[in-house]
C-alpha positions as CSV (number, residue, x, y, z in Angstrom):
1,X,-37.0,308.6,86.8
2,X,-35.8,309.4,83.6
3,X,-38.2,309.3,80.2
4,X,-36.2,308.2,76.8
5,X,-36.6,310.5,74.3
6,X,-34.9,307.7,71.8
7,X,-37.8,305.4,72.3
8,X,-40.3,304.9,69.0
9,X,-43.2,306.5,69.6
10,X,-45.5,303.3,67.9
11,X,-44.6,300.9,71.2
12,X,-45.3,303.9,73.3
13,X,-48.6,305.0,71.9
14,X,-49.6,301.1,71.6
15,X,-49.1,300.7,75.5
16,X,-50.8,304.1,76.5
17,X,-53.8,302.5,74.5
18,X,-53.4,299.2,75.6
19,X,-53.0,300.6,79.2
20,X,-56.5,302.7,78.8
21,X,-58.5,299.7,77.3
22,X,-57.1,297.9,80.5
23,X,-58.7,300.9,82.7
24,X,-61.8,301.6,81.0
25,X,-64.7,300.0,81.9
26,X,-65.9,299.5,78.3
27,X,-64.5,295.9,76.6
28,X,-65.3,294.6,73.3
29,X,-66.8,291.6,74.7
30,X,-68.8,292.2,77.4
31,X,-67.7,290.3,80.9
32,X,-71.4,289.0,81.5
33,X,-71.0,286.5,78.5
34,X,-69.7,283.9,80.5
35,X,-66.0,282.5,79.6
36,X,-66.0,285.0,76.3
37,X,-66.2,288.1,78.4
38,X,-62.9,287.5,80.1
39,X,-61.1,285.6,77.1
40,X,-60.4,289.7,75.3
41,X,-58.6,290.2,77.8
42,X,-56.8,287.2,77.9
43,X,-55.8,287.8,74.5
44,X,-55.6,291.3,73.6
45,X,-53.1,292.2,76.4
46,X,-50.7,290.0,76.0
47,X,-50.8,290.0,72.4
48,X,-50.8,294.3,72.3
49,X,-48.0,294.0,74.8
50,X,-45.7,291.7,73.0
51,X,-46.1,294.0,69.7
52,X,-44.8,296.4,71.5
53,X,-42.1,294.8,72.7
54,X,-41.1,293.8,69.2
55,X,-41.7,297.1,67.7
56,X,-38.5,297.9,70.5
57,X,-35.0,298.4,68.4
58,X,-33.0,295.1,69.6
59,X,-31.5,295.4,72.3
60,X,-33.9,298.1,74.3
61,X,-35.7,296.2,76.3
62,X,-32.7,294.5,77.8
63,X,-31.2,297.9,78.6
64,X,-34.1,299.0,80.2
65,X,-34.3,295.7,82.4
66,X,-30.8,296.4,83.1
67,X,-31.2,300.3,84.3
68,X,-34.7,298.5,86.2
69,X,-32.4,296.6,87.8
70,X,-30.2,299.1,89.0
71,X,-32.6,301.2,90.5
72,X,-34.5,298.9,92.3
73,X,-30.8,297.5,93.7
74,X,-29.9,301.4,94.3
75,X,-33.2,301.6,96.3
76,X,-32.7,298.7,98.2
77,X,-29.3,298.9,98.8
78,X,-29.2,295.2,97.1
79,X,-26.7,294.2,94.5
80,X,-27.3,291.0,92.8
């Protein structure tokens, strides 16, 4: 697996965090206020996530689906 260096480092840093708020066992809301406690997560990851993915230069995500794509079909010795 290859990193890009070409990548912004915003989108990066904003899924690391997002990543370790999904990990952590601290939330903003706790999860024993029932309905609330499980709605920040309901909301803050895909909302974090799709920043990210607009923060992306056009056209990045697409080539990354399409090398995604290739691997797993080099792997499996699939081609679709």
């Amino acid at each position: 697996m290859t990193q890009d260096k070409t990548c912004p480092a915003l989108p990066r840093l904003l899924l690391a965090a997002l990543l370790l708020y999904v990990l952590s066992p601290v939330d903003l809301i706790p999860d024993a206020i029932p309905i609330l406690g499980l709605l920040d997560e309901v909301v803050i990851v895909p909302l974090v996530f799709w920043l990210a993915l607009r923060l992306l230069p056009a056209g990045r995500w697409e080539s990354y689906r399409a090398r995604a794509r290739q691997a797993l079909a080099a792997e499996t010795g699939t081609t679709r």
